[in-house]
N, C-alpha and C positions, 0 to 999 in steps of 0.2 A: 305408504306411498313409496314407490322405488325410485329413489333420488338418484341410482348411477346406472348406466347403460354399459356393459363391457364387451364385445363382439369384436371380432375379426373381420379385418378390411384389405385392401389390396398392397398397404404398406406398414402390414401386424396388424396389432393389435390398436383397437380405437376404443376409449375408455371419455366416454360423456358425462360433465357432471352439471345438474339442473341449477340453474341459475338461481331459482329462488330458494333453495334448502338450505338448511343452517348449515355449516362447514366442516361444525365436526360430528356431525348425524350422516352427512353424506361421506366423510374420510370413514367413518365405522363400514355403514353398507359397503364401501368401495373393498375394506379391510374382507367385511364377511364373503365376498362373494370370490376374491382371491384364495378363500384359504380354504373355496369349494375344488379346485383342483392346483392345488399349490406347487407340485413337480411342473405343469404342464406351461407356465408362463414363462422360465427361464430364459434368457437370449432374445424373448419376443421385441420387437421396436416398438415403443407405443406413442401413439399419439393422444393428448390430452384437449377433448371439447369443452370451453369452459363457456362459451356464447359469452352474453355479455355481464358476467359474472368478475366484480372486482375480486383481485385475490392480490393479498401482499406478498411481499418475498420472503418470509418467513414463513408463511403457512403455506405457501409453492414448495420453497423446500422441504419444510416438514413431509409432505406431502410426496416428493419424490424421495425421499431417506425411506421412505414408509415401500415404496413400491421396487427400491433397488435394493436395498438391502435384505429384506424377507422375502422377497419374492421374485431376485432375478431380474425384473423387467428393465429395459430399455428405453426411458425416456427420450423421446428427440425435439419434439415438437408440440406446440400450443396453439390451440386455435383459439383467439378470443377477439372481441372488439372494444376490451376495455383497455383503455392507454395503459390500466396499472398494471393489469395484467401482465399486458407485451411486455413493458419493461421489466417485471419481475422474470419473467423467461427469458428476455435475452441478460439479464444478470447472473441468468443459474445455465449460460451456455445454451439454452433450448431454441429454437427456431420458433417464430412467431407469427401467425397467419392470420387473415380474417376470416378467412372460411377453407374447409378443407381444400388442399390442392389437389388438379386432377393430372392426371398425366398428360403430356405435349403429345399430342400424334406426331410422329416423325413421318419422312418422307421416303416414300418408297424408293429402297437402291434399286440402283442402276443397274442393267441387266449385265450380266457378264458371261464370261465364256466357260463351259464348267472344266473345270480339271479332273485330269485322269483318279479314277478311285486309290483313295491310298489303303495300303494293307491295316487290318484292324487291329488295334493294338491290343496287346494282351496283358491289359492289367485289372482283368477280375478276379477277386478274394472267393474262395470256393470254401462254406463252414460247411460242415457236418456235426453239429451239434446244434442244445437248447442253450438260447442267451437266458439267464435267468433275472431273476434280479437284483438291482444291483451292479449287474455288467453293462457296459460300452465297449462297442466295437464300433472303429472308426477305421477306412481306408482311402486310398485317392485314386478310388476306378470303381467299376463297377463292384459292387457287395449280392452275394448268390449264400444265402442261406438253409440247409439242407435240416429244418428244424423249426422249434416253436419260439418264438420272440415272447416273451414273460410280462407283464405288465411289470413296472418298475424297471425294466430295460432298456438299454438307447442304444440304436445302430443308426452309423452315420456313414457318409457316401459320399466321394464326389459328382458319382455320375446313380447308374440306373442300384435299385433293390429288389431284389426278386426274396421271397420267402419260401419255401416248400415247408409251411406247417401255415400256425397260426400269430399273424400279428397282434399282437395286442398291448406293447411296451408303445416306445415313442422312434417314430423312423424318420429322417430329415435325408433326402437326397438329392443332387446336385447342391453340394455344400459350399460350394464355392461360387455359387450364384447360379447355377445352371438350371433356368426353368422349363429345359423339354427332358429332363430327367423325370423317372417315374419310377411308381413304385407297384410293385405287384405283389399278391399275396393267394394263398389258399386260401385263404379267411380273413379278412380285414376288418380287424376289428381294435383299432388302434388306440392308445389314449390319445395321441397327438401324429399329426402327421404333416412331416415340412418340406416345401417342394423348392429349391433356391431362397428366395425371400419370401415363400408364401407360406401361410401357418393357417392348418384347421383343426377341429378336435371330434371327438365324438360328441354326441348328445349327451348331455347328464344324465336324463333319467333311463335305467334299464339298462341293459345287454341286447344290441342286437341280433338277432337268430343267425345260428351259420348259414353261413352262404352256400347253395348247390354248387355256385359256381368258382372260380378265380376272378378276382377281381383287379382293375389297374387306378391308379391316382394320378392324374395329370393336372399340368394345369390348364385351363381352356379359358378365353376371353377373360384375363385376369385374376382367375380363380380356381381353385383345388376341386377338381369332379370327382368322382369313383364311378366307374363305369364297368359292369361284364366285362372279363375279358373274352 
């Protein structure tokens, strides 16, 4: 029986654990299925579903020592409806919900008057090489790479990422929260790809076929597309 659900949601990663599973059968699964792509969770924010599953603070923390320290992740928040729960998270710092939160619709600004175009700035990084692996490259403008991203690779961006080969490391753009940053490749075939605060990954099973075409990664109603370019 698969006792933990792990999936990416509009604020990271969301990591569900079944109410009725013994606690350290479900922390093992939780264990095995991290350590199915172990590079690719680092930085991610996660939220924790625990329904209405008591859990003490000792085994909450065990439990996030388990996921920040091996694996990177980003605990913020617990969703449960057990009192002991919530109190165990708001003891270990964590924000505590009954049910996941959804975003506020805000309210449509105010129209305004547009201003004269300003000249474009010129702070795009121009590579002409392959990042291999092992390498990171990080810039605060746009990243134009003239080469093949490695798996085991990280290129990181304030603003857009254009590839001229094939992606297949891990690419994060608008890193500074910018989610109409995109990411374009000749081949997109990423381990991970992060668009501001939003994270997806490839499939597990298999290799995607190259692509005939180029492709772009945005984010569209809350979430990471790939689309033709």
């Amino acid at each position: 029986m698969d006792n933990i659900s792990v999936k990416g949601w509009k604020n990271g990663v969301l990591v569900v654990v079944s109410p009725v599973a013994a606690w350290d059968e479900a922390v093992q699964q939780l264990e095995d299925k991290l350590k199915e792509a172990q590079d690719f969770w680092k930085g991610a924010q996660t939220t924790l579903d625990m329904g209405d599953r008591a859990v003490a603070q000792d085994d909450l923390e065990g439990l996030l020592g388990l996921m920040r320290g091996d694996y990177g992740l980003v605990p913020t928040a617990v969703v449960t409806t057990a009192d002991e729960t919530k109190q165990a998270a708001g003891q270990l710092g964590l924000e505590a919900h009954d049910k996941l939160p959804t975003p506020e619709k805000k309210p449509a600004p105010a129209p305004v008057e547009p201003a004269a175009p300003a000249l474009p700035l010129n702070n795009a990084l121009y590579l002409k090489q392959t990042v291999r692996s092992g390498q990171r490259v990080q810039h605060d403008g746009h990243l134009v790479i003239c080469g093949d991203v490695n798996a085991g690779a990280e290129v990181v961006a304030s603003g857009d990422i254009v590839v001229f080969g094939t992606l297949r490391g891990v690419a994060h753009a608008g890193s500074s929260g910018d989610e109409t940053a995109r990411i374009v490749a000749t081949n997109l075939r990423p381990t991970q790809i992060r668009i501001g605060t939003r994270i997806a990954r490839s499939p597990d099973a298999g290799s995607p076929p190259l692509s005939k075409f180029p492709e772009i990664a945005l984010v569209e109603n809350g979430e990471i597309c790939i689309n033709p370019l």
